[in-house]
C-alpha atoms as an extended CHARMM CRD file, in Angstrom:
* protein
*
       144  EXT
         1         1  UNK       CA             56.3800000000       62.4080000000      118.5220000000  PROA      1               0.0000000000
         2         2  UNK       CA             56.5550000000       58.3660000000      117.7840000000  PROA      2               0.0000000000
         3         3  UNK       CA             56.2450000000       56.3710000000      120.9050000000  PROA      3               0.0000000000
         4         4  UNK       CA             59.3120000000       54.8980000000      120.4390000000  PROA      4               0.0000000000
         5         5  UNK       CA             61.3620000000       57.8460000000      119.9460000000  PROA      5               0.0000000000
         6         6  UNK       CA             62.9140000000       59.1110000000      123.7040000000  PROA      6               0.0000000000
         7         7  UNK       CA             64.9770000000       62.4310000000      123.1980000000  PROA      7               0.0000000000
         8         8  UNK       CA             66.3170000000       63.6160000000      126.5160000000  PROA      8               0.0000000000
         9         9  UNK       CA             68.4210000000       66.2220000000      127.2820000000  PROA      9               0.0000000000
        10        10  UNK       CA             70.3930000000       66.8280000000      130.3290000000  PROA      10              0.0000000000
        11        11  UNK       CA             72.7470000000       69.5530000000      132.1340000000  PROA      11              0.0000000000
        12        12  UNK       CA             76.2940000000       68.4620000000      132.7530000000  PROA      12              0.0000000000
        13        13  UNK       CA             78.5490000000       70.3620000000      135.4690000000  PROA      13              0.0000000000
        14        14  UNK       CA             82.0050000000       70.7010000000      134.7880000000  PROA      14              0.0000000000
        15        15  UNK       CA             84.7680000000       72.9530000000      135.6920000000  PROA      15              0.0000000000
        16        16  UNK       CA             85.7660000000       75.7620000000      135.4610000000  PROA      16              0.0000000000
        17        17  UNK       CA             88.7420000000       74.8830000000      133.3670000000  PROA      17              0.0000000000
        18        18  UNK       CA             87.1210000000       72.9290000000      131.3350000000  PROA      18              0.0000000000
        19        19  UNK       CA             84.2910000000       75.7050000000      130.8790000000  PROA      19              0.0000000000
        20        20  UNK       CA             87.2390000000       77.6070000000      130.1950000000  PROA      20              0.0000000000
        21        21  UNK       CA             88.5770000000       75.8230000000      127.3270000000  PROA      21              0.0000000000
        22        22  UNK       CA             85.2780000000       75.8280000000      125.9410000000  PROA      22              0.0000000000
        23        23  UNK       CA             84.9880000000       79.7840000000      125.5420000000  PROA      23              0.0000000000
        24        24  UNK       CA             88.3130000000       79.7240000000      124.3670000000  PROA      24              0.0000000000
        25        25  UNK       CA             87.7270000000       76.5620000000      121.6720000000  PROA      25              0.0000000000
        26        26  UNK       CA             84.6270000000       78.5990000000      120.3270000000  PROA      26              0.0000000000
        27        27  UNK       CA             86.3000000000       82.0510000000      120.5790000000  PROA      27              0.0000000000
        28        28  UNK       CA             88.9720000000       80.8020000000      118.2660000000  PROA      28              0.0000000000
        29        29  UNK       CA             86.7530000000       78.7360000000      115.9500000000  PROA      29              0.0000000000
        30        30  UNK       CA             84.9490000000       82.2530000000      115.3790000000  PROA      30              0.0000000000
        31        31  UNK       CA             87.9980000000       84.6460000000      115.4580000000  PROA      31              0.0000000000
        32        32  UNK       CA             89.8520000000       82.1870000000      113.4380000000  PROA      32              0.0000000000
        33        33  UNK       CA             88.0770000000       82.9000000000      109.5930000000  PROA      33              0.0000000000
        34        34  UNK       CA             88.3440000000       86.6130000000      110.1320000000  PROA      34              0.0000000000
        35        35  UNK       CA             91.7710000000       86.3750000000      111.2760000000  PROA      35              0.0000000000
        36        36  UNK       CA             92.7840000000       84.3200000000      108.0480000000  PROA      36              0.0000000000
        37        37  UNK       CA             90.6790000000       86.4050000000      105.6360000000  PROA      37              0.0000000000
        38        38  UNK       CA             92.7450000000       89.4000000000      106.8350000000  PROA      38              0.0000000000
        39        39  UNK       CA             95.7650000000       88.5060000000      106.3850000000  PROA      39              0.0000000000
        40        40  UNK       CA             94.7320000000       86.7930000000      102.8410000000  PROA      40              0.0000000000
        41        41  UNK       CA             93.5370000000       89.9970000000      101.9280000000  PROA      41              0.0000000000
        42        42  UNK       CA             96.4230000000       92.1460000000      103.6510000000  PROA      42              0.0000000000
        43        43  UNK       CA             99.2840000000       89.7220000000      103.4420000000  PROA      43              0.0000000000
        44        44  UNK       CA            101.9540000000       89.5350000000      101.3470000000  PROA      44              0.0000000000
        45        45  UNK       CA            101.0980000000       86.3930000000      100.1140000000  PROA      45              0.0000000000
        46        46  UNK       CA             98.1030000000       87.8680000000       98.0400000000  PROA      46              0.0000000000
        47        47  UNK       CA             99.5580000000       91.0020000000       97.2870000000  PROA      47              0.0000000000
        48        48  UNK       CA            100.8690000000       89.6930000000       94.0800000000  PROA      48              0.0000000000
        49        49  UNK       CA             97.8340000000       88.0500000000       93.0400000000  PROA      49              0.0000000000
        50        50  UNK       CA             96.0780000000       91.1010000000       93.9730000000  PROA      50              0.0000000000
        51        51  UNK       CA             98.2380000000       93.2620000000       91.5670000000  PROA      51              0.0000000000
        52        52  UNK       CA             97.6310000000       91.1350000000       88.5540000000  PROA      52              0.0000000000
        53        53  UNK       CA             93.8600000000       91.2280000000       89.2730000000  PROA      53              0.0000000000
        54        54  UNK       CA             94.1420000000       94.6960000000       88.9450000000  PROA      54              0.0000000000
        55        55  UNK       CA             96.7130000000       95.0860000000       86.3800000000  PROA      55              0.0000000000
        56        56  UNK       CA             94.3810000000       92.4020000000       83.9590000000  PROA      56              0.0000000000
        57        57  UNK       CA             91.5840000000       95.0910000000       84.7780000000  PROA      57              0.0000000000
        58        58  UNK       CA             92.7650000000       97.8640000000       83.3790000000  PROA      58              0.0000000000
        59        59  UNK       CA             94.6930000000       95.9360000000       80.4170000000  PROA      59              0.0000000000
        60        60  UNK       CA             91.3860000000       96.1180000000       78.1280000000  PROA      60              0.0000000000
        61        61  UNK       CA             89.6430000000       99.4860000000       76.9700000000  PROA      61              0.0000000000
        62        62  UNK       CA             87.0960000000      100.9470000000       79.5890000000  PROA      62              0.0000000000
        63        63  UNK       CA             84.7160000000      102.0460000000       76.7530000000  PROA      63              0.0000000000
        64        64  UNK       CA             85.0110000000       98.4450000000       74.8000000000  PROA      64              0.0000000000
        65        65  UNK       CA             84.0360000000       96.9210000000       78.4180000000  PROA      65              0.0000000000
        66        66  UNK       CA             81.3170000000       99.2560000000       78.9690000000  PROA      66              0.0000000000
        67        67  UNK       CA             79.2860000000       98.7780000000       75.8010000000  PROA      67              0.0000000000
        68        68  UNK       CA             79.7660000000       94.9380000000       76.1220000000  PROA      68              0.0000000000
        69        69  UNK       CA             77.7920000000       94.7730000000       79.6010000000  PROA      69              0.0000000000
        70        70  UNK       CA             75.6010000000       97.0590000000       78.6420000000  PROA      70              0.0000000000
        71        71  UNK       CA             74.4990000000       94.8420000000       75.6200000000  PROA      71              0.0000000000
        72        72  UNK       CA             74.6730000000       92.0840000000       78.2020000000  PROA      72              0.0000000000
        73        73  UNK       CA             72.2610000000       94.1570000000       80.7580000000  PROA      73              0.0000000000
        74        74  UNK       CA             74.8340000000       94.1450000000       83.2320000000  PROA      74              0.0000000000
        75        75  UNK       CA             74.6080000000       98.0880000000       84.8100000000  PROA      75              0.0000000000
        76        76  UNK       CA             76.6980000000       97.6430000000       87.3310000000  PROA      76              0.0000000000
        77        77  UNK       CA             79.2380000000      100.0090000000       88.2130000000  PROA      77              0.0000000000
        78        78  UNK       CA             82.6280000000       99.7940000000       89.6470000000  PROA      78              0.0000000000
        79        79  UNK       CA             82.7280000000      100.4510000000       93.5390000000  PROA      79              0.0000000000
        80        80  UNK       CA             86.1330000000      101.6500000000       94.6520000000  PROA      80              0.0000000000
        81        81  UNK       CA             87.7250000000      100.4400000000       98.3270000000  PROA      81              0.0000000000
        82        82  UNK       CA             90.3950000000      101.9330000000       99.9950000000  PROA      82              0.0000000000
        83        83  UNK       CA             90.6420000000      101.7080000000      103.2110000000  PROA      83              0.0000000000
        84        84  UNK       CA             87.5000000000      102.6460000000      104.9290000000  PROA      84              0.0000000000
        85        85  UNK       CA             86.7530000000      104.7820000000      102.0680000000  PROA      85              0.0000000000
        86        86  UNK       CA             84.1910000000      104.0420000000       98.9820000000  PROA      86              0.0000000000
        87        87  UNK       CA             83.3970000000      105.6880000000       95.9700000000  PROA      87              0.0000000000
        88        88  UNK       CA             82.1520000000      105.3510000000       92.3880000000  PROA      88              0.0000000000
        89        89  UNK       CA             84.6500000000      106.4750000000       89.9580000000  PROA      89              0.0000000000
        90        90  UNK       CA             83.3270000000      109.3300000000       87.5060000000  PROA      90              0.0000000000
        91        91  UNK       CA             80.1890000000      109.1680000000       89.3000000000  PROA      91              0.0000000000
        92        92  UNK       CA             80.3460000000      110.2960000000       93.3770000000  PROA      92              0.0000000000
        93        93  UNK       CA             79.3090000000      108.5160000000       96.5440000000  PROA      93              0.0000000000
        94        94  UNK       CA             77.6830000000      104.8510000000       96.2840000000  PROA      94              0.0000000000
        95        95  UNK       CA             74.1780000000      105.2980000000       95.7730000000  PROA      95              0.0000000000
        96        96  UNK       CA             71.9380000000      103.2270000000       97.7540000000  PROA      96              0.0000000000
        97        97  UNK       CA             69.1120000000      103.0450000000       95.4070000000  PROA      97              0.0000000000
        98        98  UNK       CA             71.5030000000      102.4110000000       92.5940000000  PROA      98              0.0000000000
        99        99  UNK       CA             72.4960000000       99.2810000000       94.3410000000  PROA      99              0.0000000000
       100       100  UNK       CA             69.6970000000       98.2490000000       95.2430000000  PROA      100             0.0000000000
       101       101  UNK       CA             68.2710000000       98.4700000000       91.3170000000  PROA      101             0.0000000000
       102       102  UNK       CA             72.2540000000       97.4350000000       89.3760000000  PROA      102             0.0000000000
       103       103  UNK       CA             74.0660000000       96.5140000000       92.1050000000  PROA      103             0.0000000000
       104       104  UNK       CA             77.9020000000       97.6640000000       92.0940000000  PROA      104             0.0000000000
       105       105  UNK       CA             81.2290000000       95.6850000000       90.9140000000  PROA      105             0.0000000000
       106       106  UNK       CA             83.9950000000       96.1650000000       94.5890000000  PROA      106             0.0000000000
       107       107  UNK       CA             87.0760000000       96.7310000000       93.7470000000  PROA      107             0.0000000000
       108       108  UNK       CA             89.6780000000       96.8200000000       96.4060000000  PROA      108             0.0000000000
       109       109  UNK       CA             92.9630000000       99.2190000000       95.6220000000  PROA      109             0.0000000000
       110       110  UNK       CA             95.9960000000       98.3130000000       96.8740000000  PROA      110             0.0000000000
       111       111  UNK       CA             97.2660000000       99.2860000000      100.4620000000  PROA      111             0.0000000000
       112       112  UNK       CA             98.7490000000      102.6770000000      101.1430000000  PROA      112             0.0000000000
       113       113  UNK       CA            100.2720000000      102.1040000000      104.1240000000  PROA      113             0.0000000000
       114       114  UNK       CA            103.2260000000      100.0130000000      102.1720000000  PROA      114             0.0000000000
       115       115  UNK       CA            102.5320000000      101.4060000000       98.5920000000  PROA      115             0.0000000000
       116       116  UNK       CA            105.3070000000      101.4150000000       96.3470000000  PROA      116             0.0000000000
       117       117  UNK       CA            105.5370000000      104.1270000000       93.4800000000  PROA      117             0.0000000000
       118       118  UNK       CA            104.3570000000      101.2610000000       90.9030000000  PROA      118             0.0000000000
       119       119  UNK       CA            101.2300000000      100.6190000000       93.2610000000  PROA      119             0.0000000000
       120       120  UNK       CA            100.1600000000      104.1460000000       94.0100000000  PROA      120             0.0000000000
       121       121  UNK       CA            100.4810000000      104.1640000000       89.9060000000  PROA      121             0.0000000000
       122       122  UNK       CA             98.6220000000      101.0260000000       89.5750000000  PROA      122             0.0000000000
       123       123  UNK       CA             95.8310000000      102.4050000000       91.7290000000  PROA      123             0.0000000000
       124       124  UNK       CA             95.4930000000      105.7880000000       89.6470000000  PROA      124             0.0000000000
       125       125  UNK       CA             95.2180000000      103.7200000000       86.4350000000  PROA      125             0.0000000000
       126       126  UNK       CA             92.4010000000      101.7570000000       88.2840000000  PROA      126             0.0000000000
       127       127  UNK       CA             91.0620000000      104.8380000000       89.3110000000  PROA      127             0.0000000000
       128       128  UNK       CA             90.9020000000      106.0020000000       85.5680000000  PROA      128             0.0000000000
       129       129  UNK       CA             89.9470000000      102.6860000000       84.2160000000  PROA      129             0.0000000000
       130       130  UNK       CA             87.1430000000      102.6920000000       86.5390000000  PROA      130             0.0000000000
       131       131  UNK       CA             85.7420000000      106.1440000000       86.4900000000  PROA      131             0.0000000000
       132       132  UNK       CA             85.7160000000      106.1890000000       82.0340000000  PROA      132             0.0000000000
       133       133  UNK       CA             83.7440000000      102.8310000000       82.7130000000  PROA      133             0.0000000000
       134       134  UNK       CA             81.5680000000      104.0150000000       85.3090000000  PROA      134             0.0000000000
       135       135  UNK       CA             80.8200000000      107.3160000000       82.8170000000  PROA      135             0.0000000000
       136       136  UNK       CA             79.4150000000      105.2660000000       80.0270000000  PROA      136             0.0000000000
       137       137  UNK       CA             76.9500000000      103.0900000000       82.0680000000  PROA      137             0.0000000000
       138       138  UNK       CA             75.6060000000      106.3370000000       84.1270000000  PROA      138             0.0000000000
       139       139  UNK       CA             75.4070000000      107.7960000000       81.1770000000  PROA      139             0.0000000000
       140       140  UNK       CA             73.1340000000      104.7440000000       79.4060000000  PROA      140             0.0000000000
       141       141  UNK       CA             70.9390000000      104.7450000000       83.1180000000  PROA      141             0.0000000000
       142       142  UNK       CA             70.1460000000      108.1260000000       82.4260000000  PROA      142             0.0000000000
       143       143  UNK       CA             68.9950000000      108.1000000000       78.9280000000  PROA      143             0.0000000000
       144       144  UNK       CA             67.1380000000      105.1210000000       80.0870000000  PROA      144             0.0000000000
């Protein structure tokens, strides 16, 4: 520490309100990210963008897509949310050594709780998509 250099540091009483405020202030600075990021995710206002992600996923051939990551060394897989619930298309339950080595691609299906007919269709074709994709790069891992 330079001679010159004084760094103090002192306790300051205050009230309770304004104790108060504080806790609330950081409370919301905290709760205030999740809070967005939910309803981003949830809302309506992604919901469309959400469906075209999904819908430009599944446009292309599974198999094509496949064999061009493999050739790139990319062995991920596709990792299926819904809900609470995750799983590897064509494959079973996420593997924790698999991600560990490859890592896994999330994918997040639309919401059932409000699903229309299109969306519940939109998430079996994902399903499908996902699961022939999924088949051909378990199937390269294990001749590996």
């Amino acid at each position: 520490m330079s001679p010159g250099l004084r760094l103090s540091f002192r306790v300051h009483e205050t009230t309770f309100w304004n104790g108060l405020a504080i806790v609330i202030l950081v409370t919301a600075g905290l709760l205030l990210p999740v809070a967005l990021g939910t309803w981003y995710i949830y809302g309506g206002a992604s919901r469309s963008e959400h469906r075209q992600s999904l819908q430009m996923l599944i446009d292309g051939d599974p198999l094509e897509a496949a064999r061009r990551a493999i050739e790139q060394g990319d062995l991920r897989m596709f990792l299926v949310r819904g809900g609470l619930d995750k799983l590897v298309p064509g494959v079973g339950a996420p593997d924790d050594d698999y991600r560990e080595t490859y890592g896994y691609r999330a994918v997040l299906l639309l919401g059932t709780h409000e699903a229309t007919a299109d969306d519940e269709h939109l998430n079996d074709a994902v399903l499908a998509y996902t699961a022939a994709y999924n088949r051909v790069v378990a199937a390269h891992v294990a001749g590996r």
